[in-house]
C-alpha positions in Angstrom: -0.6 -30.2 -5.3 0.0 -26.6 -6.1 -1.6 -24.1 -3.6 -2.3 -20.2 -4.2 -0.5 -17.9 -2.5 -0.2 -14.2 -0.9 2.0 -11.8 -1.8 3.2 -9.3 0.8 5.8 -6.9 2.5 7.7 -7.6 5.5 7.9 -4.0 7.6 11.2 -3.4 8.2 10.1 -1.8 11.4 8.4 -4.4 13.1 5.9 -8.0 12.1 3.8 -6.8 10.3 2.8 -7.7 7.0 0.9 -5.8 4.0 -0.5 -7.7 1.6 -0.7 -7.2 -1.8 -3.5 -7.3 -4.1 -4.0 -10.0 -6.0 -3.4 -8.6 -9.4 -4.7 -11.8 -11.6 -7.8 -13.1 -12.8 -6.7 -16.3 -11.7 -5.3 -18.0 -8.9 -1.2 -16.9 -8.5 1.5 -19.8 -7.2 4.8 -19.3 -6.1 6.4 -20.1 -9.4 4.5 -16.9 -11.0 6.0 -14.0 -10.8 3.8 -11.1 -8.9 2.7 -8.8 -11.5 3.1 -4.9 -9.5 2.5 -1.5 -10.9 5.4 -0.2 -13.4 6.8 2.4 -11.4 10.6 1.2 -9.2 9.4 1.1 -6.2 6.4 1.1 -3.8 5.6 3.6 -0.9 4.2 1.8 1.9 2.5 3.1 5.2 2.5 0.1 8.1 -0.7 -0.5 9.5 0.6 -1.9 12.6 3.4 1.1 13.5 2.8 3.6 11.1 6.3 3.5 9.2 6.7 4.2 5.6 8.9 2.9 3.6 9.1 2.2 0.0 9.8 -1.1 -1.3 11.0 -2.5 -4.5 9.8 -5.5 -6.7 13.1 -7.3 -5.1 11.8 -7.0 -1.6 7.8 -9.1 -2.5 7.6 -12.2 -0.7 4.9 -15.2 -1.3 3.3 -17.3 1.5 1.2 -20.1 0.5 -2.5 -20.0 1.1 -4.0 -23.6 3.0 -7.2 -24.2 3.0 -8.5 -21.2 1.2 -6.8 -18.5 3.6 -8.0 -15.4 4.6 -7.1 -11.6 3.8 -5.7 -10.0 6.5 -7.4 -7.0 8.5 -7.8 -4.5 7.7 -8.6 -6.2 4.4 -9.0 -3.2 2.0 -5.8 -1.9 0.1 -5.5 1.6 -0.5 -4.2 3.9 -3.1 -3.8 7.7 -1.4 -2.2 10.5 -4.1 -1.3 13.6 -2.2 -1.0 16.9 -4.3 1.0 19.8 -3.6 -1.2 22.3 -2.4 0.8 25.1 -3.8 -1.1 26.8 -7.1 1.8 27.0 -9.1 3.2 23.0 -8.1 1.8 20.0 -10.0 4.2 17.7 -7.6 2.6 14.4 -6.3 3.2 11.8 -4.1 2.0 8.4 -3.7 1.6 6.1 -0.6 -0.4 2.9 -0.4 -1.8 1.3 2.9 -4.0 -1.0 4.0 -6.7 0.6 5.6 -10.7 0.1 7.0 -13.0 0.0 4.1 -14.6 3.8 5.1 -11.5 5.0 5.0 -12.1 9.0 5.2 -9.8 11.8 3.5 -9.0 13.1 6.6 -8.0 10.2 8.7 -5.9 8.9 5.5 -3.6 12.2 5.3 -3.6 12.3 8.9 -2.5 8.6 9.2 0.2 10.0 6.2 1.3 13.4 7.8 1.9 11.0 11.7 3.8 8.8 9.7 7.7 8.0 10.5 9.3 9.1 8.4 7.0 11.5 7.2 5.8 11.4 3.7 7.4 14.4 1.2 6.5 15.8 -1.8 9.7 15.3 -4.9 9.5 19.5 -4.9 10.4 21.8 -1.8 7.0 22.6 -0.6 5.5 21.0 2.6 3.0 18.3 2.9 0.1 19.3 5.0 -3.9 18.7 5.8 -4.4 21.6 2.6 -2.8 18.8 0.3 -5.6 17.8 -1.7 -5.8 14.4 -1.7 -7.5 11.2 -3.7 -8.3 7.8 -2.2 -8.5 5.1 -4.7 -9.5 1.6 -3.6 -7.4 -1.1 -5.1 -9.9 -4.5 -4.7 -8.5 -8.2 -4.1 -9.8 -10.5 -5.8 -9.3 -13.0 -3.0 -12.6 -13.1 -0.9 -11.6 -13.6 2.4 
C-alpha cells in the first residue's frame, strides 16, 4: 500500500526539519517528484537555530506519512520578500520560514536581520528594520 508523504529540508546546522508545502491537489508519494517554485534554489530560515541557508531541488527529502501524520509546529509556511529600502534600488530578497500563524512584520525581519548568516540584498546596500517588507502565507494542504 502506497502512503503519502512529507517533503522537507534537513538543516545543515542542527535536527531540524522544514517542511514543505504540499504543492498538489492530491495526495504526493515518494515516486512523484516534489513540484517547488522555478527559481534554483530556496532561502531557508531554521526555526529551531535560526540559520539560513539556501537549498536546491537536489537537497528535498520525503518521509512517509503513517496513519494520516501531522504538520509540524509551527505549522504555517511563510513567504517574507525584503526590499531594498534605498529610493533609487529595486533589489529584493527572498527567505521562507516556518513560522506562527500571526506572524507580525516586525518579528519576521527581526527573526531575518538575527539570522546566521544574515540575510543580504544581491545590490550593495544594507538590510535593515526600514526594508519594507511583505509576508505571504504559503497554505498546506495537509490538515494536520
Amino acid at each position: 500500500m502506497l502512503c503519502p508523504v512529507v517533503w522537507y529540508f534537513r538543516c545543515a546546522n542542527c535536527p531540524e526539519r522544514t517542511l514543505l508545502p504540499n504543492q498538489s491537489l492530491q495526495e504526493r508519494f515518494s515516486f512523484q517528484k516534489y513540484c517547488t517554485t522555478d527559481i534554483a534554489g530556496l532561502v531557508l530560515l531554521c526555526h529551531g537555530c535560526s540559520r539560513l541557508c539556501e537549498y536546491l531541488e537536489s537537497d528535498v527529502h520525503h518521509e512517509e506519512l503513517l496513519n494520516g501524520g501531522r504538520i509540524q509546529d509551527p505549522n504555517i509556511f511563510w513567504k517574507i520578500t525584503i526590499e531594498c529600502a534605498s529610493k533609487s534600488c529595486e533589489s529584493r530578497t527572498v527567505v521562507y520560514m516556518r513560522a506562527e500563524p500571526d506572524l507580525q512584520t516586525l518579528v519576521a525581519i527581526s527573526r531575518v536581520l538575527l539570522s546566521t548568516p544574515m540575510a543580504k540584498l544581491p545590490c550593495v546596500h544594507a538590510l535593515t528594520m526600514l526594508c519594507p517588507i511583505h509576508l505571504e502565507l504559503i497554505p498546506d494542504e495537509i490538515e494536520g
